[in-house]
VOKE-296929 format. One record per residue (C-alpha): x, y, z. Coordinates in Angstrom, 3 decimals, padded with zeros to 6 digits. Example, Ala and Ser with C-alpha at 12.3 -4.5 7.8 and 13.67 -1.06 7.14 Angstrom:
! residues 2
SITE       px       py       pz
SITE  012.300 -004.500  007.800
SITE  013.670 -001.060  007.140
END
This chain:
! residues 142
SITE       px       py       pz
SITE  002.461 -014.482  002.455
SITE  003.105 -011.654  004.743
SITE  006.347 -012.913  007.420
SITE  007.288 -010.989  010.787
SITE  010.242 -012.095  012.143
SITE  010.421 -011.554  016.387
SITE  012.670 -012.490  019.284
SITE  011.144 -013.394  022.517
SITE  009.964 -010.899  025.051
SITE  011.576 -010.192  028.075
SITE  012.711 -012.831  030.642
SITE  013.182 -012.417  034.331
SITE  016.918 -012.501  033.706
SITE  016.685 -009.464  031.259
SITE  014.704 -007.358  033.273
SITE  017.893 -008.124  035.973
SITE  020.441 -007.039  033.468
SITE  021.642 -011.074  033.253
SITE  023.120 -012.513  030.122
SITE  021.571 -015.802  030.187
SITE  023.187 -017.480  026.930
SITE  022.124 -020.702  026.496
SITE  020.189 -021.038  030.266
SITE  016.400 -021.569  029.502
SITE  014.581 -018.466  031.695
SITE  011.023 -017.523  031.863
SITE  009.670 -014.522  030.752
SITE  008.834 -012.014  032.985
SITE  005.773 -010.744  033.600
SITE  006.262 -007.821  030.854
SITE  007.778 -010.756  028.579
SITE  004.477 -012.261  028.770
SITE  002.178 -009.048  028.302
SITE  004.750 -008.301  025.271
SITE  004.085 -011.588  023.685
SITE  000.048 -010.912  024.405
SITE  000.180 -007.479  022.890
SITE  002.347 -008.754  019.450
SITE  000.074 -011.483  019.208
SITE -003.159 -009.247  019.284
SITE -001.296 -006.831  016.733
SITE  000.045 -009.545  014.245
SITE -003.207 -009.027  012.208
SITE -002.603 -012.104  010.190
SITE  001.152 -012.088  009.803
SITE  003.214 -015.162  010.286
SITE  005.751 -015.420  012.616
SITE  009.113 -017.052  012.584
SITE  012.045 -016.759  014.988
SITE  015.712 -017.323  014.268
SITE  018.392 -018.689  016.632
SITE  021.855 -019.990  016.444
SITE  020.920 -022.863  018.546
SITE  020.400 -026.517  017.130
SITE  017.608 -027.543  015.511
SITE  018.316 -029.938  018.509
SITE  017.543 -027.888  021.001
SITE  014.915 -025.739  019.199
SITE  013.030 -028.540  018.387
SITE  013.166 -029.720  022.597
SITE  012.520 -025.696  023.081
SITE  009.242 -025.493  020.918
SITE  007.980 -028.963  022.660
SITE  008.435 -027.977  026.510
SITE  007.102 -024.164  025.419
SITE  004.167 -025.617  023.770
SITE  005.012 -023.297  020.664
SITE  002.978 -022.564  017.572
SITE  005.216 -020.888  015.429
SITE  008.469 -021.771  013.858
SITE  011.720 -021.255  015.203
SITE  014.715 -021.601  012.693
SITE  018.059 -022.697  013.531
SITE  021.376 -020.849  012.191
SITE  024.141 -022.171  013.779
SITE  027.418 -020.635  012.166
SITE  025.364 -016.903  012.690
SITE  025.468 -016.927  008.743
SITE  021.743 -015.451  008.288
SITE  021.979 -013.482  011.199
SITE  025.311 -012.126  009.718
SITE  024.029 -011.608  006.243
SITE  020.946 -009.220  007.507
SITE  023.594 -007.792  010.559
SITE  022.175 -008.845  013.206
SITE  024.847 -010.241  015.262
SITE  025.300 -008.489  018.554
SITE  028.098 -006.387  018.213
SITE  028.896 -006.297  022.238
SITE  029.939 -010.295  022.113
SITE  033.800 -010.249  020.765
SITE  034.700 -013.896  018.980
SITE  035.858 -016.556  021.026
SITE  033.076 -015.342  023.604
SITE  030.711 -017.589  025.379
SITE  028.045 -015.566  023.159
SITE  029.669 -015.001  019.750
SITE  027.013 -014.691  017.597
SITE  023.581 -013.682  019.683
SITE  021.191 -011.785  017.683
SITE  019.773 -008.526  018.585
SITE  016.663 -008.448  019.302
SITE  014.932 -007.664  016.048
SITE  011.997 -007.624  014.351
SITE  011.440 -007.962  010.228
SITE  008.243 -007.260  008.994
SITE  008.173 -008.855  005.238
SITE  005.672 -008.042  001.928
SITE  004.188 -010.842  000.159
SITE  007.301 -011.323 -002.154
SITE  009.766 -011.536  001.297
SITE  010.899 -007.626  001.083
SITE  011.568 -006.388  004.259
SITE  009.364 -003.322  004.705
SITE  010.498 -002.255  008.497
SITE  013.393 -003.458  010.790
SITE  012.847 -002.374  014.185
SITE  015.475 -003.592  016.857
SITE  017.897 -002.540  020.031
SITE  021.110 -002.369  020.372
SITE  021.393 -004.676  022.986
SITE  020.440 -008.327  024.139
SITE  018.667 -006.481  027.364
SITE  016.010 -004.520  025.181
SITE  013.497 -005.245  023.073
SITE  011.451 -003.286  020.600
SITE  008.730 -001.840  022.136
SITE  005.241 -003.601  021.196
SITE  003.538 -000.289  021.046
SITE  006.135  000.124  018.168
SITE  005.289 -002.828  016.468
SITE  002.102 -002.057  016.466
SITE  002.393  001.501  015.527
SITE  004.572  000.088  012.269
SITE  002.353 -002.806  011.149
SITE -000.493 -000.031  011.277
SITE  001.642  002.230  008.823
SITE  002.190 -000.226  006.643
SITE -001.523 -001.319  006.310
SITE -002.131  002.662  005.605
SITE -004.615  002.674  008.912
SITE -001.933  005.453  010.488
END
């Protein structure tokens, strides 16, 4: 099984430099063309997302999104702290202690991560034209 690992595309609060924490937003129109353009270059990879809200709330998420892949729930941040993904810009004790980057994995058939491609902040994401450009290195078709 071959596992990518991506965080949403860009909302209209992003693309206005707002943190938006736990505040459901839309995605922008880029958000939307960004989730379009991964989908078209997934090329048969499965796709998981990981947040450290409740499988509570994911689970009322991926119903009112209408989603088809899984979203995992890590509460206490202790996956996204093992791989370091934690957003360094959130001190503890703030409202968003423990927000991932936005990050993508792209794993081999025996779960190796092969390519890590992220941002440094909340307010970027990787762009799809990079995704696409790594997922075709790694199938050789560079």
């Amino acid at each position: 099984m071959r596992l990518l690992l991506a965080r949403h595309g860009e909302t209209v609060w992003n693309a206005e430099r707002r943190f938006q924490g736990w505040t459901d937003v839309a995605l922008s129109e880029r958000g939307r063309a960004q989730a379009e353009a991964l989908g078209r270059a997934l090329r048969g990879y499965h796709v998981a997302a990981l947040s450290y809200d409740s499988p509570e709330i994911l689970a009322a998420f991926t119903l009112k999104r209408h989603l088809t892949y899984t979203l995992l729930s890590d509460p206490k941040s202790e996956i996204i702290d093992r791989y370091n993904l934690r957003d360094p810009q959130y001190p503890p004790g703030s409202r968003a202690y423990g927000v991932p980057r936005p990050i993508i994995f792209v794993l081999d058939p025996q779960a190796v991560i092969k390519a890590k491609l992220y941002e440094e902040s909340f307010k970027n994401r990787p762009p799809v034209t990079a995704v696409i450009s790594k997922l075709d290195e790694l199938a050789g078709r560079s």
